[in-house]
MOPAC internal coordinates of N, CA, C and O (Angstrom, degrees):
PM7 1SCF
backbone

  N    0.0000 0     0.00 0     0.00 0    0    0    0
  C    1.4323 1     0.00 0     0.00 0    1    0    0
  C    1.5355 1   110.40 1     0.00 0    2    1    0
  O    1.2310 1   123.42 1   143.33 1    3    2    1
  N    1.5621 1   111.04 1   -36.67 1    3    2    1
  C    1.3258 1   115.78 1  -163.99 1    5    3    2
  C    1.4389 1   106.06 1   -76.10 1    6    5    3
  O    1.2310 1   122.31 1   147.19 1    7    6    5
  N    1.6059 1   113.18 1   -32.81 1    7    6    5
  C    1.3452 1   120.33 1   157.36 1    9    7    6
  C    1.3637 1   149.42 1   -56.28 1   10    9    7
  O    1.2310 1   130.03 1   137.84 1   11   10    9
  N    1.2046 1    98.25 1   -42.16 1   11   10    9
  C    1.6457 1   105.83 1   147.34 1   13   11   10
  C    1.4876 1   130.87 1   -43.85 1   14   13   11
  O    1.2310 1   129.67 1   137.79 1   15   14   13
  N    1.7590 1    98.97 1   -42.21 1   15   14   13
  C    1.5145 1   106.36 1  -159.69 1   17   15   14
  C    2.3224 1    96.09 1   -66.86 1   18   17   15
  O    1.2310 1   144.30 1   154.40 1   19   18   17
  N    1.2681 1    70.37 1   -25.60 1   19   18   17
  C    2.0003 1    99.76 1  -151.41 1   21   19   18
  C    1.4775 1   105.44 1   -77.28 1   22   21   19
  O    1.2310 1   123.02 1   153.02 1   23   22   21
  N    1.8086 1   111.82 1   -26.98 1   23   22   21
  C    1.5950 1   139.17 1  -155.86 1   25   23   22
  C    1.5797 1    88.21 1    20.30 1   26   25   23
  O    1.2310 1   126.85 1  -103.44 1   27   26   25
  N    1.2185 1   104.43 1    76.56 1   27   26   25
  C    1.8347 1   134.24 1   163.11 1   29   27   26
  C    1.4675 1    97.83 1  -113.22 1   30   29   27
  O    1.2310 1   124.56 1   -19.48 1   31   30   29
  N    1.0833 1   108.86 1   160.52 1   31   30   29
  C    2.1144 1   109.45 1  -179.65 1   33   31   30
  C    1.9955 1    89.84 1  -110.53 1   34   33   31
  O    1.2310 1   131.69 1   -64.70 1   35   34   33
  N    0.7668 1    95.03 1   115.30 1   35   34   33
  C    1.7172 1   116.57 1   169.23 1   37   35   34
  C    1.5519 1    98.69 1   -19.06 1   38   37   35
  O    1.2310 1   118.37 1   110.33 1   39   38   37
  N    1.3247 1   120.72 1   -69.67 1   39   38   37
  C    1.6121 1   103.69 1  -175.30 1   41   39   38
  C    1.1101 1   134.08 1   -66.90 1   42   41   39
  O    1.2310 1   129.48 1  -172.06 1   43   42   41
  N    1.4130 1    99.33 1     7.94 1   43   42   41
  C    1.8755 1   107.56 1  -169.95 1   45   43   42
  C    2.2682 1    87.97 1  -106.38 1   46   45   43
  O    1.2310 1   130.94 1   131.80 1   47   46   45
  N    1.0616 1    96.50 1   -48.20 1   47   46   45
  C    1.5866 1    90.20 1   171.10 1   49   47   46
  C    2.0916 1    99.61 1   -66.58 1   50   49   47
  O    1.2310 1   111.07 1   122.89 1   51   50   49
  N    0.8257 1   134.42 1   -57.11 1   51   50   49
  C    1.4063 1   107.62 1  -171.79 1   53   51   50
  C    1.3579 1   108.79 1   -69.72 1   54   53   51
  O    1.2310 1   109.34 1  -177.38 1   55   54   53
  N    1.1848 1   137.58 1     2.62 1   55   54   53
  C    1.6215 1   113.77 1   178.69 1   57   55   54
  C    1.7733 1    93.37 1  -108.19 1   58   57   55
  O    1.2310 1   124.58 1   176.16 1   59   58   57
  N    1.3572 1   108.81 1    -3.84 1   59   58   57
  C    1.8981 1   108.87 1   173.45 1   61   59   58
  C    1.4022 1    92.72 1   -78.76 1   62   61   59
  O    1.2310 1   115.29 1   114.83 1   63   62   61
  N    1.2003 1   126.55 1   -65.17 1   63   62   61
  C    1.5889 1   131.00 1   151.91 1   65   63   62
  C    1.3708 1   121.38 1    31.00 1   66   65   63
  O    1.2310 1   135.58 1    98.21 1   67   66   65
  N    1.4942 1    87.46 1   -81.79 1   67   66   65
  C    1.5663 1   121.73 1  -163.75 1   69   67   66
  C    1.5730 1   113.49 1   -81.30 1   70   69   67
  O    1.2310 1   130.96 1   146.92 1   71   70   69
  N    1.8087 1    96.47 1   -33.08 1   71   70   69
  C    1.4566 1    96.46 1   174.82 1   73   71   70
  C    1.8412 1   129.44 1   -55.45 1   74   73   71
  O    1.2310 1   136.07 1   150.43 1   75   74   73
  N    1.9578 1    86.49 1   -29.57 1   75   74   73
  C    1.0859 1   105.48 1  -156.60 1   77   75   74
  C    2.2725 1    98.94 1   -83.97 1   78   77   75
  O    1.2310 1   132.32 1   150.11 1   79   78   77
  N    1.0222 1    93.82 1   -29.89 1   79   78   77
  C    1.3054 1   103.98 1   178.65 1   81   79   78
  C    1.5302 1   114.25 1   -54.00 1   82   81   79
  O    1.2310 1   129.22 1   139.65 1   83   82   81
  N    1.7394 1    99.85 1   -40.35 1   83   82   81
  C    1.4385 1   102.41 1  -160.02 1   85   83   82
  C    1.6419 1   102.58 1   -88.32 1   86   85   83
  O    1.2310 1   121.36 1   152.49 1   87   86   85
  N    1.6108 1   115.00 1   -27.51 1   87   86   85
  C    1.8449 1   103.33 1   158.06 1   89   87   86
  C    1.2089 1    93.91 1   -74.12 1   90   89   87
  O    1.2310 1   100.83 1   133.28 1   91   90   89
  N    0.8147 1   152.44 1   -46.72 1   91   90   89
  C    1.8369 1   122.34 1  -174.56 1   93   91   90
  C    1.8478 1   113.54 1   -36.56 1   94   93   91
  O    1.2310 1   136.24 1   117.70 1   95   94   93
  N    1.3647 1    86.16 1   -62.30 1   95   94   93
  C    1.7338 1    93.43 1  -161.86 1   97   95   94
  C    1.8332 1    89.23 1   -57.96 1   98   97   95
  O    1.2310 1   107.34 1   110.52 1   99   98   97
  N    1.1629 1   141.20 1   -69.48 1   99   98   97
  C    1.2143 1   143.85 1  -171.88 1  101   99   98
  C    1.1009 1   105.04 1   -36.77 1  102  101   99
  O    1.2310 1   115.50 1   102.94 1  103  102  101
  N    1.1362 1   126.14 1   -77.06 1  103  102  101
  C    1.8336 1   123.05 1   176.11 1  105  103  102
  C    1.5542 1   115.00 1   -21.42 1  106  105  103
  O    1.2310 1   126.13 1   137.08 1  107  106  105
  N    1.6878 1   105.82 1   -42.92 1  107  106  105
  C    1.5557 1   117.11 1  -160.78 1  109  107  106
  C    1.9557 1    89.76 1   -76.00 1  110  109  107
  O    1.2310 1   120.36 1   143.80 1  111  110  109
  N    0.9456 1   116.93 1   -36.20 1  111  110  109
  C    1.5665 1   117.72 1  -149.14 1  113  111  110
  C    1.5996 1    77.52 1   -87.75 1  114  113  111
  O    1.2310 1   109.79 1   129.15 1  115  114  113
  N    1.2237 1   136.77 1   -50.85 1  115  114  113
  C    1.7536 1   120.33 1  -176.11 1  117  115  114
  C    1.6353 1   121.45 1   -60.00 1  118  117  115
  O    1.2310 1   128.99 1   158.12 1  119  118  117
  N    1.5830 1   100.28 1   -21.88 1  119  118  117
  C    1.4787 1   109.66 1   165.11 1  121  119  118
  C    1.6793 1   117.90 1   -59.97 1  122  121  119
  O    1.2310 1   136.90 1   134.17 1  123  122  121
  N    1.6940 1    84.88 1   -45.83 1  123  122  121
  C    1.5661 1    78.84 1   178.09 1  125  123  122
  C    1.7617 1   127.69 1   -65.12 1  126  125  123
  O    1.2310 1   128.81 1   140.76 1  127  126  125
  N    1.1836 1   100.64 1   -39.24 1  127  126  125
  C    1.4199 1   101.41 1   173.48 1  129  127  126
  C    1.5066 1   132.98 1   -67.82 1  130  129  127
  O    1.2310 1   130.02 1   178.55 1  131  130  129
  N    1.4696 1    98.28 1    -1.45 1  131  130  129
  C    1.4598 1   105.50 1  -169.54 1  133  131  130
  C    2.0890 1   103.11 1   -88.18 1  134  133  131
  O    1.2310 1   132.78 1   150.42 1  135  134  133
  N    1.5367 1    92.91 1   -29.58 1  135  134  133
  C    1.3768 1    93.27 1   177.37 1  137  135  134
  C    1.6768 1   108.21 1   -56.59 1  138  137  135
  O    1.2310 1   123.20 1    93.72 1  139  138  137
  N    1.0305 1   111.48 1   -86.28 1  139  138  137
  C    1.7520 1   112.66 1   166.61 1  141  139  138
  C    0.7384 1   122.67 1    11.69 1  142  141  139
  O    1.2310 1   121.28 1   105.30 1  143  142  141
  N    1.6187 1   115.16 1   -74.70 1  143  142  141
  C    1.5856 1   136.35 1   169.69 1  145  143  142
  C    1.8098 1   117.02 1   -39.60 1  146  145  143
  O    1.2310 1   127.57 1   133.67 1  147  146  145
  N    1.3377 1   103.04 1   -46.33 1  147  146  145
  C    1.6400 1   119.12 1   175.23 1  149  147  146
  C    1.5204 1    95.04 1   -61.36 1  150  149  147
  O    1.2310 1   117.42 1   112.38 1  151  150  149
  N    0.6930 1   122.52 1   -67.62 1  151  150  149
  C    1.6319 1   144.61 1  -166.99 1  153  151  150
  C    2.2234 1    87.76 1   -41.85 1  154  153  151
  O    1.2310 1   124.31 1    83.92 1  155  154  153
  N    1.3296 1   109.33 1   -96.08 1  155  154  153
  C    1.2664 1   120.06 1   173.39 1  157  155  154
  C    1.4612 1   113.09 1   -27.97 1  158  157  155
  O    1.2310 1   113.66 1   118.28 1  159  158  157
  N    1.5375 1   129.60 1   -61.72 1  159  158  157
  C    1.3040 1   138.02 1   164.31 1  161  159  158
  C    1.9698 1   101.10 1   -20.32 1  162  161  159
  O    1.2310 1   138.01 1   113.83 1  163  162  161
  N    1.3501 1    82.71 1   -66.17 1  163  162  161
  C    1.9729 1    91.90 1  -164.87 1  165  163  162
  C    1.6334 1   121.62 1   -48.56 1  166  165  163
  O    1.2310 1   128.19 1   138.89 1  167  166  165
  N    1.9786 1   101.84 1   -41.11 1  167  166  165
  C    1.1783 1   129.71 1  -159.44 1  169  167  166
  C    1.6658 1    92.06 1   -82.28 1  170  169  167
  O    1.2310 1   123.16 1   129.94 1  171  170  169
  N    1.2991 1   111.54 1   -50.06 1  171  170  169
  C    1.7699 1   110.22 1   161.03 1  173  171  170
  C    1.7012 1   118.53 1   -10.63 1  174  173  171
  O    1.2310 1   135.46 1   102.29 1  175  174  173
  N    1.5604 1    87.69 1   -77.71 1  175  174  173
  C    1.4586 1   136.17 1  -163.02 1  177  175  174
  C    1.9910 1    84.02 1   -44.91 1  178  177  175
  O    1.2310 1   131.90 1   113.33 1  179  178  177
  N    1.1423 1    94.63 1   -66.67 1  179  178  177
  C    1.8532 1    99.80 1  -160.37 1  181  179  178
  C    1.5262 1    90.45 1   -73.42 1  182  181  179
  O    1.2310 1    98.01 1   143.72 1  183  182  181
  N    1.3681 1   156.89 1   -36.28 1  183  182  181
  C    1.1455 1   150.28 1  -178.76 1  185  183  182
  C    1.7287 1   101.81 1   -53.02 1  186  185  183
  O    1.2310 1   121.98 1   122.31 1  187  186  185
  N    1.3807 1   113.81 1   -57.69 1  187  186  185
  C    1.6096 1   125.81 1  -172.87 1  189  187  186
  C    1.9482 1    96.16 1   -53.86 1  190  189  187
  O    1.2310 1   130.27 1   113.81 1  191  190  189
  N    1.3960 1    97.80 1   -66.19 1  191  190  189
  C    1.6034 1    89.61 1   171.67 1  193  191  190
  C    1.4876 1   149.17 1   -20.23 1  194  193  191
  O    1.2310 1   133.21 1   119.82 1  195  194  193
  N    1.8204 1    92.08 1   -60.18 1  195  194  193
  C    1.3222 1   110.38 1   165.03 1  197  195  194
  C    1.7105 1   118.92 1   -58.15 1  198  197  195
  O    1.2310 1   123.71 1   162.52 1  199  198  197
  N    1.3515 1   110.50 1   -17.48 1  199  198  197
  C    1.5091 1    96.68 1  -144.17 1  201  199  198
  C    1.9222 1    83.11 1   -89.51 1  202  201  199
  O    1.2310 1   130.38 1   136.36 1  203  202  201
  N    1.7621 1    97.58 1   -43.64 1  203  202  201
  C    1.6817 1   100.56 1   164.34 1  205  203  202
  C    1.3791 1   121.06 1   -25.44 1  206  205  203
  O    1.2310 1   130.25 1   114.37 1  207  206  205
  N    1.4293 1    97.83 1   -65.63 1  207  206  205
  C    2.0054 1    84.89 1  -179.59 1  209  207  206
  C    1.1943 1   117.63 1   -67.84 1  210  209  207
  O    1.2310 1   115.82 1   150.01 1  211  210  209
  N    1.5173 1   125.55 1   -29.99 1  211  210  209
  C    1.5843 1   110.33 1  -175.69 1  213  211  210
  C    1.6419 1   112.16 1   -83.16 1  214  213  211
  O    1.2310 1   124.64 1  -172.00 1  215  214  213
  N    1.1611 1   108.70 1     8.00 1  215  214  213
  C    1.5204 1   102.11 1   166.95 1  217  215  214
  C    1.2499 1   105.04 1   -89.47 1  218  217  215
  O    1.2310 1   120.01 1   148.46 1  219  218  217
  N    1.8747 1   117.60 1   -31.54 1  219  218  217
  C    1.6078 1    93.36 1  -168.72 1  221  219  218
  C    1.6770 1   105.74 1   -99.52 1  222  221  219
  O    1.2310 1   125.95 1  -164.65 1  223  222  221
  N    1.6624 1   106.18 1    15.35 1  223  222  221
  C    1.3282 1   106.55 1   176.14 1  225  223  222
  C    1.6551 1   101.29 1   -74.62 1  226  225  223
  O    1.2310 1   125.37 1   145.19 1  227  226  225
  N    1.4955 1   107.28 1   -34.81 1  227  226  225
  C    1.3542 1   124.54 1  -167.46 1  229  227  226
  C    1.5200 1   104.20 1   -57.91 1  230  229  227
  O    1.2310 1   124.60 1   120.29 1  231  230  229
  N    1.3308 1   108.77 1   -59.71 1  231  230  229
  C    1.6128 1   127.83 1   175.83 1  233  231  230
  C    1.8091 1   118.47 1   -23.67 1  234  233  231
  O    1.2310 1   134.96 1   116.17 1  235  234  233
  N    1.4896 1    88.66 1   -63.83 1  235  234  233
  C    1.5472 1   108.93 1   159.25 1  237  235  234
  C    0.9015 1   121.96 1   -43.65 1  238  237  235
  O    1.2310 1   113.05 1   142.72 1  239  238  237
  N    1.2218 1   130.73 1   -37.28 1  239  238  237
  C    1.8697 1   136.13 1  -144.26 1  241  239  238
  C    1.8323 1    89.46 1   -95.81 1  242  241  239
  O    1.2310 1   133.31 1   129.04 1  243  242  241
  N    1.1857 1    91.88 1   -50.96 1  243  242  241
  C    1.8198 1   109.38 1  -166.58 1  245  243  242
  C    1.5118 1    92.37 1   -62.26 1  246  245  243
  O    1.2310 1   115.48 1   134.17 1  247  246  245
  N    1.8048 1   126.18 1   -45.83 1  247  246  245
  C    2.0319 1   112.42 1   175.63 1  249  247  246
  C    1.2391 1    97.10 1   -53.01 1  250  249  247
  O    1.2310 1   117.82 1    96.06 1  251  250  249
  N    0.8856 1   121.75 1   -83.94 1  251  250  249
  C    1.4140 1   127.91 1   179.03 1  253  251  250
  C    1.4056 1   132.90 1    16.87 1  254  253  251
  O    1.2310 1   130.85 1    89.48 1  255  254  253
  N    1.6558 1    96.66 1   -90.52 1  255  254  253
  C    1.6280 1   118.40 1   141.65 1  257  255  254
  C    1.4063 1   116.06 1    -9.68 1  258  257  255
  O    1.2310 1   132.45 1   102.84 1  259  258  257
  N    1.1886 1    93.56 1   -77.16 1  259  258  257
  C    1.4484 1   118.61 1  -149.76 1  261  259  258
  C    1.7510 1   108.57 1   -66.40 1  262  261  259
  O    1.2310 1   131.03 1   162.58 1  263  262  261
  N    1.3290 1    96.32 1   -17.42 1  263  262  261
  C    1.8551 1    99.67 1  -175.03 1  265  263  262
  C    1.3063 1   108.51 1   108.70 1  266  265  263
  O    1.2310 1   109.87 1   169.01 1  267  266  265
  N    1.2983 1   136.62 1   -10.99 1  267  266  265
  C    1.4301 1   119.92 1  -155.16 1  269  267  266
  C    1.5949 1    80.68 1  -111.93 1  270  269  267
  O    1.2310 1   127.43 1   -32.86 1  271  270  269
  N    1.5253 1   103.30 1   147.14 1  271  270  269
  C    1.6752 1   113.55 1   170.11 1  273  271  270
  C    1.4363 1   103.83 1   -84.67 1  274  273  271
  O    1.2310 1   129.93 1    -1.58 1  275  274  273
  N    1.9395 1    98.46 1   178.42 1  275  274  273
  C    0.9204 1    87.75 1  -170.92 1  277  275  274
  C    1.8036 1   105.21 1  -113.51 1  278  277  275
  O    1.2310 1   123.11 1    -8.01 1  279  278  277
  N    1.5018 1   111.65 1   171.99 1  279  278  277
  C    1.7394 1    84.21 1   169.86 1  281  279  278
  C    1.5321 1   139.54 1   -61.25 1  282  281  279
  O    1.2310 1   127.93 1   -41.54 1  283  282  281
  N    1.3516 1   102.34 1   138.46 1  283  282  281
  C    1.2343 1   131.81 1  -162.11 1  285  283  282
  C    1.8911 1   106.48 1   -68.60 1  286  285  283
  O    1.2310 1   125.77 1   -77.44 1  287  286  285
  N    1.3274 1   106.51 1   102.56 1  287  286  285
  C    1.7438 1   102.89 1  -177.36 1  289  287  286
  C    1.2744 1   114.79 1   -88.72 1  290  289  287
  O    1.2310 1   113.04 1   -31.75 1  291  290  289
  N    1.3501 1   130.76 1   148.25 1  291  290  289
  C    1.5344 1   124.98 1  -174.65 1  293  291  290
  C    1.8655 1    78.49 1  -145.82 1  294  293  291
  O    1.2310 1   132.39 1   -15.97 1  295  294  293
  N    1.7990 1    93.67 1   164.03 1  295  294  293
  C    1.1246 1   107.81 1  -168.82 1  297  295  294
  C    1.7728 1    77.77 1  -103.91 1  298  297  295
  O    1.2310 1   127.21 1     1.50 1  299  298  297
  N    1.5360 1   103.73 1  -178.50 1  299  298  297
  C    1.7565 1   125.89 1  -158.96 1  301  299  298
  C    1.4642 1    88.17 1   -72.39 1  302  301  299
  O    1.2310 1   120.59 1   123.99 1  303  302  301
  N    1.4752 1   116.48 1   -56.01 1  303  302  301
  C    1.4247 1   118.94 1  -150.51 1  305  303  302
  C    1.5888 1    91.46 1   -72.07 1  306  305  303
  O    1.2310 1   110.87 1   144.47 1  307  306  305
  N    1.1519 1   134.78 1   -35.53 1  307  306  305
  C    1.8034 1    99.31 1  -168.03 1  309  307  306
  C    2.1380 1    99.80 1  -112.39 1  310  309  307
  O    1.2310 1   132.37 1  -163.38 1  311  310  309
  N    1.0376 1    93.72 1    16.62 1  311  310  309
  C    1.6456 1   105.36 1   175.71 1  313  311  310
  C    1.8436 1    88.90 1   -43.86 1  314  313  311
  O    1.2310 1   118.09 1   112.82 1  315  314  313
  N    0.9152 1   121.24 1   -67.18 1  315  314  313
  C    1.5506 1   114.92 1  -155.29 1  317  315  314
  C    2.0368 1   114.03 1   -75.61 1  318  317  315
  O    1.2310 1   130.92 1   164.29 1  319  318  317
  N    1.4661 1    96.54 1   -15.71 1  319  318  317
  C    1.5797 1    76.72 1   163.17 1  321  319  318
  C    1.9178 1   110.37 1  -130.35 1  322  321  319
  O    1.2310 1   134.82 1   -42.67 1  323  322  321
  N    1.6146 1    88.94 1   137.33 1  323  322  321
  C    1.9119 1    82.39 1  -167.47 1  325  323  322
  C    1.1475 1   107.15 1  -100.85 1  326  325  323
  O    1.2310 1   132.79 1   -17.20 1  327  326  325
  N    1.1668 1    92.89 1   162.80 1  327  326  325
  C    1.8630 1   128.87 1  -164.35 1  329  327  326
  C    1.3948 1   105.58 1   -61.69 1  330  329  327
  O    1.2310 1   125.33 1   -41.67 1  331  330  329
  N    1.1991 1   107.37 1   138.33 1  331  330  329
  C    1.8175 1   116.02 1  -173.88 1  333  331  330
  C    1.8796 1    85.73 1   -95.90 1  334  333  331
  O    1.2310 1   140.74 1   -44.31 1  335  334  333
  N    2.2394 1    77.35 1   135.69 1  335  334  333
  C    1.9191 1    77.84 1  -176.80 1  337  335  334
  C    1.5623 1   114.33 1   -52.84 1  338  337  335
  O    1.2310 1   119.38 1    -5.31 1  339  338  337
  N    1.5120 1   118.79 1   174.69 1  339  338  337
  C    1.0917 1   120.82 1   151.60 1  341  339  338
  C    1.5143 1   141.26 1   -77.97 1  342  341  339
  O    1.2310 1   111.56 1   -88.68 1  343  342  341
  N    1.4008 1   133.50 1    91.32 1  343  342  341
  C    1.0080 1   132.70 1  -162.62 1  345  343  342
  C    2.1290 1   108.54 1  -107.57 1  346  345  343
  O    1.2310 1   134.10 1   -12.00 1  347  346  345
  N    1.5049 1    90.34 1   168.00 1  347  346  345
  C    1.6117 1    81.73 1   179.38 1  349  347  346
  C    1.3477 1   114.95 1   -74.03 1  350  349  347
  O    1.2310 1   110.12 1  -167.55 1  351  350  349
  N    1.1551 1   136.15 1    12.45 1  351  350  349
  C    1.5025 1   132.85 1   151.53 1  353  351  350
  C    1.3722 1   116.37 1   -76.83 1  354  353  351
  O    1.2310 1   117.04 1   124.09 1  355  354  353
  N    1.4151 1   123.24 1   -55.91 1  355  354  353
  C    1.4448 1   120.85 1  -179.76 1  357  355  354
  C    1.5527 1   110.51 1   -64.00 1  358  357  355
  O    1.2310 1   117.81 1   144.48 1  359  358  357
  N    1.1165 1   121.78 1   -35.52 1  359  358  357
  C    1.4258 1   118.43 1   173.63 1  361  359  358
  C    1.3246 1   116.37 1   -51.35 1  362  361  359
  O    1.2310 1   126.38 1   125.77 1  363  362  361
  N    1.2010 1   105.33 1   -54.23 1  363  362  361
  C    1.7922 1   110.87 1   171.75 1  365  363  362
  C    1.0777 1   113.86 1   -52.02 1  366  365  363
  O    1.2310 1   106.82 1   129.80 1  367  366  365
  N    1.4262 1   142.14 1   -50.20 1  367  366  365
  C    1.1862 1   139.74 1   174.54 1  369  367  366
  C    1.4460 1   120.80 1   -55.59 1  370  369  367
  O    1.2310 1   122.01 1   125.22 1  371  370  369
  N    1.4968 1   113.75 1   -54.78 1  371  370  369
  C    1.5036 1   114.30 1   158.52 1  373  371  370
  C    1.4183 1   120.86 1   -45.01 1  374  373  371
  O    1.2310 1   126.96 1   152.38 1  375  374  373
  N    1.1593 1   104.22 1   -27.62 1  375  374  373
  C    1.8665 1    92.52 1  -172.00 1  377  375  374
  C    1.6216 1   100.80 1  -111.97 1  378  377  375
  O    1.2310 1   105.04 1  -160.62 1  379  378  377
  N    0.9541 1   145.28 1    19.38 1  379  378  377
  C    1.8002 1   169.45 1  -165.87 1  381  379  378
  C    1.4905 1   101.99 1   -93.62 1  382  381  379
  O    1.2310 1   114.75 1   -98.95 1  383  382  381
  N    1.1453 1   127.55 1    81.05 1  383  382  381
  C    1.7411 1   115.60 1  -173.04 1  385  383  382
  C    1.6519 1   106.70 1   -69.83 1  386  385  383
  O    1.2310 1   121.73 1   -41.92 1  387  386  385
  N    1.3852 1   114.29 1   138.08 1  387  386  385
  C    1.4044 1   128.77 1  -176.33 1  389  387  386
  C    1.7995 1   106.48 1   -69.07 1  390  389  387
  O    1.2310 1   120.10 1   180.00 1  391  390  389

């Protein structure tokens, strides 16, 4: 019918048809693989991440070791007056229940 309308010869519309079917399905099957790829891309992404912190977990491990401390963090509010060392007197007192 569609051929008539078209005066196309029927086998030349079914093998356009078919052409058209077979980029369809192909298109569909590169879709599929592209998810994966997203997928792997991401899993990359968080692998590279991880490996960041355990190097500078590593970093740490090796001051450590090694004797040297590490830097000393203070919050804003008592940044400006410093901490009296810890000696075995103040300890006692800290741990001395009132």
């Amino acid at each position: 019918m569609v051929s008539r309308e078209l005066n196309v010869p029927a086998d030349r519309l079914s093998h356009l048809r078919d052409r058209v079917l077979e980029a369809r399905m192909s298109a569909l099957k590169e879709q599929e693989r592209d998810a994966p790829d997203d997928e792997i891309a991401r899993l990359k992404a968080k692998i590279s991440d991880i490996t960041m912190a355990n190097k500078h977990l590593y970093a740490k491990i090796d001051k450590l070791e090694a004797g040297r401390p590490l830097a000393r963090r203070t919050s804003r509010t008592c940044s400006s007056q410093p901490r009296p060392p810890l000696t075995r007197s103040t300890a006692r007192r800290w741990s001395a229940a009132p």
